[in-house]
N, C-alpha and C positions, 0 to 999 in steps of 0.2 A: 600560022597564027589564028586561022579560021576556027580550025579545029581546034585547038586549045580554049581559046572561048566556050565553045561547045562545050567540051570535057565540064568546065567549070560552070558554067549556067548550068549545067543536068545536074551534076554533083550537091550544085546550091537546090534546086529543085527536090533534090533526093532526100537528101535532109531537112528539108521544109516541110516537104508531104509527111515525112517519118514524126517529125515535132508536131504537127499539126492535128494528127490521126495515132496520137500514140495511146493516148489513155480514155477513156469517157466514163463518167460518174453517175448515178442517180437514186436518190432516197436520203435516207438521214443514217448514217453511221453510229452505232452506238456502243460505249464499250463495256462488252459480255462480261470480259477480265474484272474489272472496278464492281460490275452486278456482282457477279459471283463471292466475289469479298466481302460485300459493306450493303446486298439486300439481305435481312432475314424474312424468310416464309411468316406470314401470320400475324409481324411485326413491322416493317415497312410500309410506308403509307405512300400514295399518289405524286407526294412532293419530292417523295426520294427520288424515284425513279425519273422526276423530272428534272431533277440538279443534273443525274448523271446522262441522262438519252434526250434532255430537250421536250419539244411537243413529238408526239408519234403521227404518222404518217393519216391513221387513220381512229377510231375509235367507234367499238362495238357495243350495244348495251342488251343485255339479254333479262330482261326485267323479271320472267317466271322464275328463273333461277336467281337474279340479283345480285348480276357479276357482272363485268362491264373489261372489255380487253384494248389493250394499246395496243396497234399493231407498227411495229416499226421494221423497213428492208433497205436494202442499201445494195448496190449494183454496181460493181468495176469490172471494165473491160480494158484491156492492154492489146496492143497490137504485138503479135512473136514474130522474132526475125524472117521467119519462114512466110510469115504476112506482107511484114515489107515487101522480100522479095517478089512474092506472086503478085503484091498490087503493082509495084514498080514496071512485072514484065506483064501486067497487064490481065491475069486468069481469075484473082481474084484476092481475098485477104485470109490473113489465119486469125482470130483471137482466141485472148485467154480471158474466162469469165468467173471471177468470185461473186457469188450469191450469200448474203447474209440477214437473216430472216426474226424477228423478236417477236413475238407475242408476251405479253404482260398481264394477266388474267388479279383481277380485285375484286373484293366483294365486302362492302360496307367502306370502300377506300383503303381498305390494305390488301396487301398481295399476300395471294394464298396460290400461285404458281408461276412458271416461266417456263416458257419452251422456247429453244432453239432450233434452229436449222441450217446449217450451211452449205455450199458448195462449190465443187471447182471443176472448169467443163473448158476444152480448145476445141472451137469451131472452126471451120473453112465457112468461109463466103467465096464461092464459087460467081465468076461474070459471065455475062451469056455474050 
């Protein structure tokens, strides 16, 4: 009876930790897809890009030139089964990391470019 307890407080445990440490967030998401369609170059102004991405994270202004940049990123990290594992027996964790990157470049208040960057990267975190 001892041990069946056991079984089940560790099990409840195991999927606590897993729920608890599965995902983590940070930046402002913004959707490239909807840019792509509905900004045009040289005709889009300031308010567009703010219906679709919000405020940007940060903002640049480069006044010699007289172009001014939104810079918006956004960070998800998911724990892989293989994470679980190693945190569970204790060596350390695995993630998986999408990086997604926006730059918004204006000059007189409309957009005259956009650059992207993305990426996808599985780390170990190794425990000492």
């Amino acid at each position: 009876m001892f041990r069946r307890k056991n079984i089940c407080l560790f099990t409840i445990m195991l999927f606590l930790s897993m729920f608890l440490m599965s995902c983590a967030t940070h930046g402002r998401r913004c959707a490239i897809d909807v840019l792509k369609t509905q900004v045009k170059m040289e005709s889009s102004k300031k308010e567009d890009i703010f219906k679709i991405c919000g405020e940007p994270l940060t903002k640049d202004d480069n006044i010699k030139q007289g172009t001014e940049v939104w810079h918006y990123a956004y960070v998800e990290k998911n724990i892989t089964g293989l994470g679980v594992v190693a945190h569970v027996a204790g060596v350390g964790s695995e993630w998986e990391s999408n990086k997604t990157v926006l730059d918004v470049y204006f000059k007189n208040d409309v957009v005259v470019d956009i650059k992207t960057e993305s990426s996808n990267q599985t780390n170990m975190h190794w425990q000492n």
